[in-house]
C-alpha positions as CSV (number, residue, x, y, z in Angstrom):
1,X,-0.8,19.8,5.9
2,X,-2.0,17.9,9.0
3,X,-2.7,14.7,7.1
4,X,0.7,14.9,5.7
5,X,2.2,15.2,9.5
6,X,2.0,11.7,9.3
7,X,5.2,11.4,7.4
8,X,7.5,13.6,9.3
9,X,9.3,10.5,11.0
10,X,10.1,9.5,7.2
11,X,12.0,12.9,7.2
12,X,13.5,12.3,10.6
13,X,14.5,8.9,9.1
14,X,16.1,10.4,6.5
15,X,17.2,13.6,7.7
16,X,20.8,14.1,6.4
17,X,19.2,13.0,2.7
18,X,17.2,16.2,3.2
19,X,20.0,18.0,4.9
20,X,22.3,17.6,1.7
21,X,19.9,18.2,-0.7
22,X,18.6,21.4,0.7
23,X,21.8,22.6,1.2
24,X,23.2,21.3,-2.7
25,X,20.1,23.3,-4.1
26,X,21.1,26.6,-1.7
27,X,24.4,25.9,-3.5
28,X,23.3,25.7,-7.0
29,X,21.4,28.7,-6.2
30,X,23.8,30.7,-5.8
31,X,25.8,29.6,-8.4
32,X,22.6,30.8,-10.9
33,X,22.2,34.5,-9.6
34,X,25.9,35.2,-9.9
35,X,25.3,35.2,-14.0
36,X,22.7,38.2,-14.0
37,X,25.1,40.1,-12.1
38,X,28.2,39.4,-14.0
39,X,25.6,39.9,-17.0
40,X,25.0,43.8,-15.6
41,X,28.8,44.3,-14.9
42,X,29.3,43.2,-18.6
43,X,26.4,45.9,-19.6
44,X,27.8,48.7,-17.3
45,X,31.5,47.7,-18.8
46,X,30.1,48.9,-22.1
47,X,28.2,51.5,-21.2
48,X,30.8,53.1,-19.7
49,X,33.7,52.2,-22.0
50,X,32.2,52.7,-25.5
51,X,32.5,56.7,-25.5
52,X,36.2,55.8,-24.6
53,X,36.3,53.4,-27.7
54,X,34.9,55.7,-29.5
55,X,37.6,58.5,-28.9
56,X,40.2,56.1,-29.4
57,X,39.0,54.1,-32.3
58,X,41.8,55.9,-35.2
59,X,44.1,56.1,-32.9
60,X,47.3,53.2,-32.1
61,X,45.4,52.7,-28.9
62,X,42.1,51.7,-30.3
63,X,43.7,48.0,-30.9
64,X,45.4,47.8,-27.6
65,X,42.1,48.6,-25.8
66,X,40.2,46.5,-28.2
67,X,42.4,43.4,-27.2
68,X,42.0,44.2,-23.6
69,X,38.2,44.4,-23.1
70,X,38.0,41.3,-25.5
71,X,39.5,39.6,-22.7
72,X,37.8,40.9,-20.2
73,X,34.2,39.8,-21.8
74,X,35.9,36.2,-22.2
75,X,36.4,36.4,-18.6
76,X,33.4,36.9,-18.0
77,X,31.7,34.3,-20.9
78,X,34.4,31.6,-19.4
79,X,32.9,32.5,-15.7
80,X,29.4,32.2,-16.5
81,X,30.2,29.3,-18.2
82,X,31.8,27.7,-15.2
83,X,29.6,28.9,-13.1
84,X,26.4,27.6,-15.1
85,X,28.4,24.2,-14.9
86,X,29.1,24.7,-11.0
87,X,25.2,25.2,-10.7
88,X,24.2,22.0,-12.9
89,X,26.7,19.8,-11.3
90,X,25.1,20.4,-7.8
91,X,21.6,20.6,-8.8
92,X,22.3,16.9,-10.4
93,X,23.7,16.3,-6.5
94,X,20.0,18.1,-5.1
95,X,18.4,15.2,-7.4
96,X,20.4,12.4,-6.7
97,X,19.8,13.2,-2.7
98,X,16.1,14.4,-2.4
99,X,14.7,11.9,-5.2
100,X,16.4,9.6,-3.7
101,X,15.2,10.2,-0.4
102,X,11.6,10.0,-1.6
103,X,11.4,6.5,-3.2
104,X,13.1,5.4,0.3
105,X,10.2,7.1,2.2
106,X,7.9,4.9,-0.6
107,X,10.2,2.0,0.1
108,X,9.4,2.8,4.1
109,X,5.7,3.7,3.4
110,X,4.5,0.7,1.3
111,X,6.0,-1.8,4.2
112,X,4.2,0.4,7.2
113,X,0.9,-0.2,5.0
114,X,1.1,-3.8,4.1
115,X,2.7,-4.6,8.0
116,X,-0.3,-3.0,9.0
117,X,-2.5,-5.2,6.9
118,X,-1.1,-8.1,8.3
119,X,-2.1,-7.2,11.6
120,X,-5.3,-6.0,11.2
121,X,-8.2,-9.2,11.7
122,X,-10.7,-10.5,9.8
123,X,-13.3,-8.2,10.2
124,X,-11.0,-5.5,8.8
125,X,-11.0,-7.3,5.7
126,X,-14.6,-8.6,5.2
127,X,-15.5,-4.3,5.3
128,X,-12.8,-3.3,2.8
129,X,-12.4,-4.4,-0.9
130,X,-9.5,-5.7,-2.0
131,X,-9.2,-3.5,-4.7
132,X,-8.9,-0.6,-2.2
133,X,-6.5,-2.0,-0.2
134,X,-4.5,-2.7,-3.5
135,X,-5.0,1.1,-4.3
136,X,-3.9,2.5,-1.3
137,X,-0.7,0.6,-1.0
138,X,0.2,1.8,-4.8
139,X,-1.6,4.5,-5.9
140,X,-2.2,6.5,-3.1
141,X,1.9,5.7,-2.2
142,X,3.0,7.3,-5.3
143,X,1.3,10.4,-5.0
144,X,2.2,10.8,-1.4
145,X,6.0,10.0,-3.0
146,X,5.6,12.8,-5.6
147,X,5.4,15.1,-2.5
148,X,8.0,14.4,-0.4
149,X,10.2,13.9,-3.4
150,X,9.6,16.5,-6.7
151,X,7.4,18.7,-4.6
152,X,9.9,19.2,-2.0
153,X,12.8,19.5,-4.7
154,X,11.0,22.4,-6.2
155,X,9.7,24.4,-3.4
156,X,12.7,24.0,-1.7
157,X,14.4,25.4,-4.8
158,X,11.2,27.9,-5.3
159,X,11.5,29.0,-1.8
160,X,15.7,29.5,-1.9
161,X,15.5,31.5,-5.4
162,X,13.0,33.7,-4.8
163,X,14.6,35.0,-1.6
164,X,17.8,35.7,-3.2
165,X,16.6,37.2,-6.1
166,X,13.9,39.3,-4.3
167,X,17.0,40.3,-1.7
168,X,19.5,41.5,-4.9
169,X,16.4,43.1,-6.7
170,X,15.5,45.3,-3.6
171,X,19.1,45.6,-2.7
172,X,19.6,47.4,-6.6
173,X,16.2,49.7,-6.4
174,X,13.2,48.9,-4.1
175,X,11.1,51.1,-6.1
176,X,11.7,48.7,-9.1
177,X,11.3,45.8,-7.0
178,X,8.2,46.9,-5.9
179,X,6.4,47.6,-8.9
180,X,7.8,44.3,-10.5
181,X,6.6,41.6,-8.1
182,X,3.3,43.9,-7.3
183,X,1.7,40.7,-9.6
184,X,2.1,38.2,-6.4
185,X,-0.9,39.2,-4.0
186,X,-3.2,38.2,-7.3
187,X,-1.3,34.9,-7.5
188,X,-1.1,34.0,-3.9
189,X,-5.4,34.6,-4.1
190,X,-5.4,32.5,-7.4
191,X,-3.4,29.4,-5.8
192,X,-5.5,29.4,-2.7
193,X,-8.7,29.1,-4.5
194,X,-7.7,26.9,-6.8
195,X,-5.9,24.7,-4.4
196,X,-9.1,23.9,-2.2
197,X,-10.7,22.7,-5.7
198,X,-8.1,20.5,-6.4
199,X,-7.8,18.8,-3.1
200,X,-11.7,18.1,-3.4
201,X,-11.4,17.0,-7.0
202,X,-8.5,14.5,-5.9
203,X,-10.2,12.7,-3.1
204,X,-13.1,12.0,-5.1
205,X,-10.7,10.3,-8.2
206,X,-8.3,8.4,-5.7
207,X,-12.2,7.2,-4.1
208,X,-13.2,5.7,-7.6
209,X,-9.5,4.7,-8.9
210,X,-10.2,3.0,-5.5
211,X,-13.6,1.4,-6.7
212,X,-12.2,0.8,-10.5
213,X,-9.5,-2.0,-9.1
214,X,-11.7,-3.8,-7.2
215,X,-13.9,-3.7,-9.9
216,X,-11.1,-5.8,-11.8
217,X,-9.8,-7.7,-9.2
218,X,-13.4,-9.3,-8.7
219,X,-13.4,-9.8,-12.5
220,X,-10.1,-11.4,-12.7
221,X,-10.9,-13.4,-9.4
222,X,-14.7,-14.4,-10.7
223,X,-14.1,-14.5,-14.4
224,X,-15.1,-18.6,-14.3
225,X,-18.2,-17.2,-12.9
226,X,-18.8,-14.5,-15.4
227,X,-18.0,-16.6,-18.6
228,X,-20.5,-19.3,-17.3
229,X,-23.3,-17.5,-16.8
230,X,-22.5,-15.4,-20.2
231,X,-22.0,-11.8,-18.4
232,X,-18.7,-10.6,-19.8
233,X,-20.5,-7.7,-22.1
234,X,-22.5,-6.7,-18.2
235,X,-19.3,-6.9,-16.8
236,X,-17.6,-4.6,-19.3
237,X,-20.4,-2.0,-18.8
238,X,-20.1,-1.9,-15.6
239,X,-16.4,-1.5,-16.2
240,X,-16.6,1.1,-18.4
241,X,-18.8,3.1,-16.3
242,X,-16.8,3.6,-13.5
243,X,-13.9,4.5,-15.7
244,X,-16.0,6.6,-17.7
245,X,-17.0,8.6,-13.9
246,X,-12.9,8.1,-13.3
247,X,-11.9,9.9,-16.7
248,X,-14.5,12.6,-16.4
249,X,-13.0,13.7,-12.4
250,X,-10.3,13.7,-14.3
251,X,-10.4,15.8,-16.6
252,X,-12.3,18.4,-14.5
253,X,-9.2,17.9,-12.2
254,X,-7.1,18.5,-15.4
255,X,-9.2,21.8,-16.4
256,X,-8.8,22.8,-12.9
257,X,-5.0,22.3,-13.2
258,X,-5.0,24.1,-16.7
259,X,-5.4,27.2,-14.7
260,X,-2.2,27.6,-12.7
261,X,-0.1,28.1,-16.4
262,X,-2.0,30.9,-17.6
263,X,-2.4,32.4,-14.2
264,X,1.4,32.6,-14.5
265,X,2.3,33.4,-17.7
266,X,0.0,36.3,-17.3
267,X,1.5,37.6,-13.9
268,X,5.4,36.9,-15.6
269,X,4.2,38.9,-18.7
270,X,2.5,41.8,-16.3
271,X,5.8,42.0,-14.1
272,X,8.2,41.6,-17.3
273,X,6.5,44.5,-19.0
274,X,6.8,46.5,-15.8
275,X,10.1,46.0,-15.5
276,X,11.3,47.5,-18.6
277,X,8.3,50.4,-18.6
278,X,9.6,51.3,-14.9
279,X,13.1,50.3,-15.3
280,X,13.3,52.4,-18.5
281,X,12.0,55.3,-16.5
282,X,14.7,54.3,-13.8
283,X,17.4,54.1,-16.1
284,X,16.1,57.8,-18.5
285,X,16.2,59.8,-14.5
286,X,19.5,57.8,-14.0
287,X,18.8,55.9,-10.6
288,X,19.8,52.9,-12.1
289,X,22.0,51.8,-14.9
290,X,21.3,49.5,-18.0
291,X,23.1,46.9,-16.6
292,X,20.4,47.2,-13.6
293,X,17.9,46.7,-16.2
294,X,19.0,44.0,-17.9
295,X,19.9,42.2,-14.4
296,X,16.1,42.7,-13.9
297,X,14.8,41.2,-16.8
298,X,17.0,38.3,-16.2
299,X,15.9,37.6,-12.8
300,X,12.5,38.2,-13.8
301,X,12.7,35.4,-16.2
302,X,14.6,33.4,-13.5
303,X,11.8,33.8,-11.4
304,X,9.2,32.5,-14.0
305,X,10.0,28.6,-13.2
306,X,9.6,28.9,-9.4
307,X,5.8,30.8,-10.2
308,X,5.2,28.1,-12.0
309,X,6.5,25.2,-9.9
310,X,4.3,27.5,-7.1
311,X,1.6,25.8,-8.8
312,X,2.7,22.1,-9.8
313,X,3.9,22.3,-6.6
314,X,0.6,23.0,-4.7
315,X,-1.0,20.5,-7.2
316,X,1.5,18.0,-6.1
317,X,1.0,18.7,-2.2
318,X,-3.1,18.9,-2.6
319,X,-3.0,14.8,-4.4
320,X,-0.9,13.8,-1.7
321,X,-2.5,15.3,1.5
322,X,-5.7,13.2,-0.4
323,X,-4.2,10.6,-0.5
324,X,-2.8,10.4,2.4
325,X,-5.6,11.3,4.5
326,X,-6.9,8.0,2.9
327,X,-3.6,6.4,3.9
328,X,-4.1,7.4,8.0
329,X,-7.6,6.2,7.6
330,X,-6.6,2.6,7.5
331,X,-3.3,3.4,8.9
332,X,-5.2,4.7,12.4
333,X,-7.6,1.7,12.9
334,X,-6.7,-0.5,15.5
335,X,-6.9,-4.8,15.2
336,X,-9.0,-6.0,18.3
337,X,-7.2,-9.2,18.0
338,X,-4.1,-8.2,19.6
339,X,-1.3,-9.6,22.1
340,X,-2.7,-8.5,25.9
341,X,-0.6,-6.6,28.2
342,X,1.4,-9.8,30.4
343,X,0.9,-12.4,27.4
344,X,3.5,-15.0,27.8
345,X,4.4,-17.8,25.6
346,X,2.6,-20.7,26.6
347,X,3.0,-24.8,25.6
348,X,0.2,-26.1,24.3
349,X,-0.1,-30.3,24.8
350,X,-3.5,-30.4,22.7
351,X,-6.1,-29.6,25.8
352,X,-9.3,-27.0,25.0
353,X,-11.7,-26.0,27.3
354,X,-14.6,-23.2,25.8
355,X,-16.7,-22.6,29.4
356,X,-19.2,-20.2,27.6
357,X,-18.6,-19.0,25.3
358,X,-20.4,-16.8,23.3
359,X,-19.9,-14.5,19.7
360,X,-21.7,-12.3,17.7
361,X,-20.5,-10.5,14.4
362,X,-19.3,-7.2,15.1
363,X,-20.2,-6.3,11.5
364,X,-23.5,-8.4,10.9
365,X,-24.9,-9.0,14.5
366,X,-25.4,-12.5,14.0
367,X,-24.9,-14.7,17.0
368,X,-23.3,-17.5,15.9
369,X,-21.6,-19.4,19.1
370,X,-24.3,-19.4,22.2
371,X,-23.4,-20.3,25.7
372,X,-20.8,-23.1,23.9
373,X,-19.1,-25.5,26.7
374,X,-16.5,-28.0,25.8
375,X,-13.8,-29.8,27.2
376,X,-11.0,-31.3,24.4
377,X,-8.6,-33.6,26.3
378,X,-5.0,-34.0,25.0
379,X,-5.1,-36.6,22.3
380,X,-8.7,-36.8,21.9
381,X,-10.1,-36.9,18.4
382,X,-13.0,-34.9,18.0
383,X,-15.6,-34.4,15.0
384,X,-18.0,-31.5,14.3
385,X,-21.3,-31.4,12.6
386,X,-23.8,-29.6,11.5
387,X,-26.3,-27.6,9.1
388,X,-25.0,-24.5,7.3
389,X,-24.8,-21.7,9.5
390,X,-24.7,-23.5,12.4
391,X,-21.7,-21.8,13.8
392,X,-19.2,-24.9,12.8
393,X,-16.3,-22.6,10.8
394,X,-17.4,-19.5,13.4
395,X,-16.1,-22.3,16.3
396,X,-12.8,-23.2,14.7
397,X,-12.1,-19.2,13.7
398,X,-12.5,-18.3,17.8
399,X,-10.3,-21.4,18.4
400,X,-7.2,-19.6,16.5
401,X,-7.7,-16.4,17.9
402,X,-9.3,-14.4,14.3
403,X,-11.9,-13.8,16.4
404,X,-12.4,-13.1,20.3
405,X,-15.6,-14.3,21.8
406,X,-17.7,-11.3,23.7
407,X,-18.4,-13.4,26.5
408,X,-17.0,-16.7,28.1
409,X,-13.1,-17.7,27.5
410,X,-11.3,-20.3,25.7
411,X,-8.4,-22.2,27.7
412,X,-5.2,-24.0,25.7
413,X,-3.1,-25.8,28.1
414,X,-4.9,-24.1,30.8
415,X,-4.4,-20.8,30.0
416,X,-6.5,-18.4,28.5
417,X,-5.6,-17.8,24.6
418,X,-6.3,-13.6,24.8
419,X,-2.9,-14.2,27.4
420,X,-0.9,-16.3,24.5
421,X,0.4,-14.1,22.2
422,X,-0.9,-14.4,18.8
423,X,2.2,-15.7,17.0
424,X,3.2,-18.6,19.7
425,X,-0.5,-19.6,20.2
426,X,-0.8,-19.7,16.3
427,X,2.4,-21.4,15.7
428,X,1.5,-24.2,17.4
429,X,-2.1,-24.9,15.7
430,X,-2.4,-26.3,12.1
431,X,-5.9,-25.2,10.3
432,X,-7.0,-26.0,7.3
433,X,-9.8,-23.7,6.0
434,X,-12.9,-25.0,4.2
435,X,-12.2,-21.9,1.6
436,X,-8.4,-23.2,0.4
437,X,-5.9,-20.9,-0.6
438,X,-2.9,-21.9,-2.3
439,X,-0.4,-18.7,-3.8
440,X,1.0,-18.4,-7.4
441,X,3.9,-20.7,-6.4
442,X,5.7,-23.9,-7.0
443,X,3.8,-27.2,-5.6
444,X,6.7,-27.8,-2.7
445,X,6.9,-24.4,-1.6
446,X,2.7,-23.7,-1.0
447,X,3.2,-27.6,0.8
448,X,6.8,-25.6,2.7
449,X,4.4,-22.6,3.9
450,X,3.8,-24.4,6.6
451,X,7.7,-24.9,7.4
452,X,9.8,-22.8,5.7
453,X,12.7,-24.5,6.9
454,X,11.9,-27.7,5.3
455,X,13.7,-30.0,2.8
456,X,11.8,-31.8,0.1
457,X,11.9,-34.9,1.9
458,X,9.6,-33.4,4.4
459,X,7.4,-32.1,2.2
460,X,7.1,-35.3,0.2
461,X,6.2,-37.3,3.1
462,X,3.7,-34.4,4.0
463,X,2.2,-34.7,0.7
464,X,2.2,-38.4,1.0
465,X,0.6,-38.6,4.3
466,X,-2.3,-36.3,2.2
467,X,-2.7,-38.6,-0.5
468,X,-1.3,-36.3,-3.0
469,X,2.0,-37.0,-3.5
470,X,0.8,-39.7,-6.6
471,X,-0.7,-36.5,-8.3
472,X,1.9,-34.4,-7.5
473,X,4.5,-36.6,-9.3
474,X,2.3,-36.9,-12.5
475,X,2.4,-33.0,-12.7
476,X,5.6,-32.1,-15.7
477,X,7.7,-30.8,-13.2
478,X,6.4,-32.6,-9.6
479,X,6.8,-30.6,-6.9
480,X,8.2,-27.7,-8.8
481,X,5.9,-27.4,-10.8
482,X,4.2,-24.1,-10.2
483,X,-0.1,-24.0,-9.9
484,X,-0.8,-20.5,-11.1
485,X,-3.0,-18.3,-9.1
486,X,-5.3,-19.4,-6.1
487,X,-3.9,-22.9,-7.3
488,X,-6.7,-22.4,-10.4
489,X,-4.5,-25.2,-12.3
490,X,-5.3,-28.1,-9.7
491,X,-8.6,-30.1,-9.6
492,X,-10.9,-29.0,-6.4
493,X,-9.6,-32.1,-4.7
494,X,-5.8,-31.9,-5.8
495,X,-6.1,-28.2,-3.9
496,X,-7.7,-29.5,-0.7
497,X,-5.0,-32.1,-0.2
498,X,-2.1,-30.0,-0.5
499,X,-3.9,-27.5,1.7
500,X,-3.6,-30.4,4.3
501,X,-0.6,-31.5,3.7
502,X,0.6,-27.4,4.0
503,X,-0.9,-28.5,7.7
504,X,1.0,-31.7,8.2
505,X,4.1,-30.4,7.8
506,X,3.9,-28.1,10.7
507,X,3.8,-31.0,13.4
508,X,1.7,-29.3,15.7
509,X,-0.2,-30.7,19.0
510,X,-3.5,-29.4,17.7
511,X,-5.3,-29.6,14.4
512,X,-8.1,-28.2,13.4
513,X,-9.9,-29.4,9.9
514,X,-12.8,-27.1,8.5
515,X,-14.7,-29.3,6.1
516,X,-11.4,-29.7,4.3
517,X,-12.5,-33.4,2.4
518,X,-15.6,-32.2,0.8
519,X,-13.9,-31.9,-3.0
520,X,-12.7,-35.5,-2.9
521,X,-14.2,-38.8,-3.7
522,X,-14.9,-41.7,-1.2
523,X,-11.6,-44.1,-2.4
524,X,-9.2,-41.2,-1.7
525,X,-11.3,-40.0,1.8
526,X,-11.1,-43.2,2.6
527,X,-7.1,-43.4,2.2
528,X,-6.9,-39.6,3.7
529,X,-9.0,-40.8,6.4
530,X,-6.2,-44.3,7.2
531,X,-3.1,-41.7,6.9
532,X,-4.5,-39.0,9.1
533,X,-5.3,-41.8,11.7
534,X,-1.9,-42.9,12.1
535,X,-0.5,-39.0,11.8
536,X,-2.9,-38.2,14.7
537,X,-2.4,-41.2,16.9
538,X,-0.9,-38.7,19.8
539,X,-2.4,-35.1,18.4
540,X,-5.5,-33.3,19.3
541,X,-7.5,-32.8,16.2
542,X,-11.1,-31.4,15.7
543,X,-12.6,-32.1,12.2
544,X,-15.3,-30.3,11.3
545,X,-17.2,-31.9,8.2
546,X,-20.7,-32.5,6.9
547,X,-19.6,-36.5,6.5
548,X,-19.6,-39.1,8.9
549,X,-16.4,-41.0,8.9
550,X,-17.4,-44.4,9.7
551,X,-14.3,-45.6,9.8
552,X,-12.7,-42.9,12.0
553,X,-12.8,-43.4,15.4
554,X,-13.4,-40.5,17.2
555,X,-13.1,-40.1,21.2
556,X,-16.4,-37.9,20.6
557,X,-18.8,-36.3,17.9
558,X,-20.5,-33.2,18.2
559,X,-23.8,-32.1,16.9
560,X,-24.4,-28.1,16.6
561,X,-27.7,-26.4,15.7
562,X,-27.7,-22.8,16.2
563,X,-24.4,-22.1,17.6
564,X,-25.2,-24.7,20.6
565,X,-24.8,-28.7,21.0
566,X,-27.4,-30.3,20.0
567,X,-25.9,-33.8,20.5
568,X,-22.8,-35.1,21.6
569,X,-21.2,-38.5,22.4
570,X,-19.7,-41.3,20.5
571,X,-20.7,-43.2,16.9
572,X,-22.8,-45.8,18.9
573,X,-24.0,-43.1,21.8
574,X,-25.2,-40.8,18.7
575,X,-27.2,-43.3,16.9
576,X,-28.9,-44.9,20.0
577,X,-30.6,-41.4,19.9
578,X,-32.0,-41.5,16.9
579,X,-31.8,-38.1,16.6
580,X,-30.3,-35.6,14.1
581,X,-27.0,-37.3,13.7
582,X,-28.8,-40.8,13.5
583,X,-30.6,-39.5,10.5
584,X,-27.5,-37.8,9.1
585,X,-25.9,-41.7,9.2
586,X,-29.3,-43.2,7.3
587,X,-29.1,-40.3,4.6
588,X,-25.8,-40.9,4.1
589,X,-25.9,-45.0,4.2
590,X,-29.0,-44.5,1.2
591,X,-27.0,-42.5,-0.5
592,X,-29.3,-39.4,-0.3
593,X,-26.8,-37.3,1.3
594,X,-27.7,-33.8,2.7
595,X,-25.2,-31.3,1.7
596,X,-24.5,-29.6,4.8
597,X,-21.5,-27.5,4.0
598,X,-21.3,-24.1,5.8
């Protein structure tokens, strides 16, 4: 139970849910076990009063006596009646407050989960698959919610019944008692055996449920990829082998499971049969009556559903203590990119200093930024370039905080950015990643994400100032017109543009472009290129790219060759060097381009 510890302020949350419906299941309870004994009072009524029937059956009284015991057995019938619907009505009230209480705990659980995602950084997410972040947020959730719901409903239930009923059957002959539940120690050994199987059984399935869905989600995200190089029949198979490795875990887990009913069965039949061979003997040497007897069996058979639940019950508890423990797993794993004790909110006018920077990969050791110096004044326009893997992206990830360099510091407005918390140094920074990412959403609003709060105006003009408000307003329904997933209905270039007009609207101080114009051809760079120069006339902006924009002046052009400067200075200062960027400029002036894309 230690993994499910975890959820104990869920039950603190919702304490007076579990309050009510421990205390409604106490009361339906009771309700239950006052039937056997109004069953045994009706035995012992007979029992005693048919010898009396017997003597008076030819006699005037022999009616009289008949009318009056018929109406005490309808007293009886109309009260176990009542008392059957007394016990329904508030075991409906146990469901409706501990069921209840479970898919809040879900509701609570699910947003704990995905908050935490959003705070975890990038690393977390280039060491996990997506497809087991997707399962632990909905499968592993809805076993966890089968255990503080159903499995708490029924051993609560289990737990209240078989104390009563163990209390009334010692109470009426401990002898009896004994012998009848003498079955128990064999099931308490069975369930404990059989529980440790299960909870290995389950950790392994919710591990390859785990690897099955990101199976699919790679699919469905690649499936361009798969039709085009003719691999959907390799794709399959490698489908159906995991779910083949899936279905056979699970039906060793069902097997496994299989054992519980007969385990019971047999112990109910062993204790049912000793009731009545012990009872009978009870009943012949006239320690107890027939009503006794019959009250046994029935409680007997009463106690048959909470040996089973004992069972589903443990089942239930053993999937979700797997499934949580894979819950606390990511649950317990701390972002390094945090706010730092003291952070305050700081105004940033455009102005970046790196003094030394240096960054490595925590998860492939790559050094990709070495020793890096470089001073951005407020205003200046600044352009990026360099071969792939030259640490270009790597620069403008550390400049929004996704990553924090190991040594050296970067300054915004003169203050270090690990003392600017995350969301007000992140707020006032626009970025525009080379990989764009648009949602499953209407045109305006995936232009909007970058001001929720704005009107369509604003986002028209934002999508104007990209260049793609033309294209926009040929789509059927313009800017509501909604671009499926990942934006897979617009052109590469269509995609790109509204990924910078998402920035745009934002306003910042500070923009950062990563290779964000390589999809588009040169008329519409070119009018991207005019509109962005008026847009940035008093903004800081660093463009990364593999071009050379020609007709963009830029206060000063960088050069980067493994993770350091190589070169750096203006158009004129760049070319007089003849260097790497003065051959970039010829490649590109031939036409023989070098793609340099990272």
């Amino acid at each position: 139970m230690k993994h499910l510890a975890a959820l104990n302020k869920y039950f603190i949350q919702n304490k007076w849910r579990l309050i009510l419906g421990l205390l409604f299941t106490a009361i339906s309870i009771v309700f239950s076990v006052f039937q056997p004994i109004m069953v045994r009072q009706i035995f012992d009524l007979l029992s005693h009063n048919l010898d009396e029937y017997r003597l008076l059956e030819n006699t005037p009284l022999s009616g009289i006596f008949k009318g009056s015991f018929s109406q005490i057995l309808a007293f009886y019938g109309v009260s176990i009646l009542i008392f059957a619907l007394l016990s329904g009505f508030f075991l409906f009230l146990q469901r409706q407050t501990l069921i209840v209480m479970s898919r809040h705990i879900e509701y609570g659980l699910k947003n704990e989960i995905y908050q935490h995602y959003q705070r975890l950084d990038l690393n977390f997410f280039k060491m996990h698959r997506t497809g087991d972040l997707m399962s632990r947020i909905t499968e592993d959730v809805s076993r966890v919610r089968m255990y503080v719901g159903p499995a708490i409903m029924y051993a609560s239930r289990t737990l209240f019944l078989i104390v009563i009923i163990i209390y009334l059957m010692i109470d009426v002959n401990p002898l009896l008692t004994l012998y009848t539940l003498s079955p128990l120690p064999f099931l308490a050994i069975t369930i404990y055996y059989v529980n440790r199987i299960i909870h290995k059984k389950s950790e392994r399935i919710q591990a390859q449920l785990s690897g099955i869905t990101s199976i699919a989600q790679e699919s469905y995200s690649g499936i361009r990829v798969i039709k085009s190089y003719v691999q959907e029949e390799a794709s399959t198979k490698h489908f159906e082998e995991a779910s083949e490795a899936y279905k056979q875990s699970s039906i060793s887990l069902a097997k496994t499971d299989a054992l519980f009913q007969p385990a019971m069965a047999l112990m109910i039949g062993l204790s049912v049969i000793l009731t009545i061979f012990i009872g009978g003997l009870q009943v012949i040497a006239g320690n107890i009556t027939v009503g006794n007897l019959a009250e046994f069996v029935i409680y007997v058979n009463m106690l048959m559903f909470p040996f089973f639940s004992i069972g589903m019950v443990a089942s239930m508890i053993q999937r979700a203590a797997a499934s949580q423990q894979r819950i606390n797993e990511f649950l317990q794993i701390k972002p390094d990119i945090t706010d730092t004790a003291g952070a305050k909110p700081v105004a940033i006018n455009g102005e970046v200093r790196l003094d030394a920077v240096t960054f490595t990969y925590p998860h492939t050791g790559i050094t990709a930024i070495k020793d890096f110096n470089l001073h951005i004044k407020p205003g200046e326009k600044i352009a990026v370039i360099g071969r792939t893997g030259s640490g270009k992206s790597t620069l403008a990830q550390l400049l929004i905080r996704m990553y924090d360099p190991q040594q050296g510091k970067i300054l915004m407005g003169g203050a270090d950015i690990r003392q600017i918390p995350l969301e007000n140094l992140r707020s006032q920074i626009s970025y525009v990643p080379q990989d764009v990412f648009l949602f499953s959403d209407t045109v305006a609003n995936n232009i909007r994400f970058g001001d929720p709060v704005a009107d369509l105006a604003k986002v028209q003009q934002a999508a104007r100032q990209a260049s793609v408000e033309k294209d926009i307003l040929g789509f059927n329904e313009g800017f509501e017109t909604a671009i499926g997933e990942r934006g897979v209905t617009l052109s590469g270039g269509q995609k790109q543009r509204i990924s910078i007009a998402r920035a745009l609207i934002k306003n910042p101080q500070l923009l950062i472009f990563d290779d964000c114009l390589s999809a588009v051809d040169a008329r519409t760079e070119k009018e991207i290129i005019g509109n962005l120069y008026a847009y940035l006339k008093d903004k800081t902006a660093i463009i990364i790219t593999h071009r050379i924009f020609a007709l963009f002046e830029f206060d000063k052009i960088i050069v980067m060759d493994e993770g350091r400067i190589a070169e750096a200075g203006t158009h004129e200062e760049l070319l007089s060097l003849n260097g790497y960027y003065a051959e970039l400029y010829a490649r590109q002036q031939s036409g023989d381009e070098e793609p340099l894309t990272e």
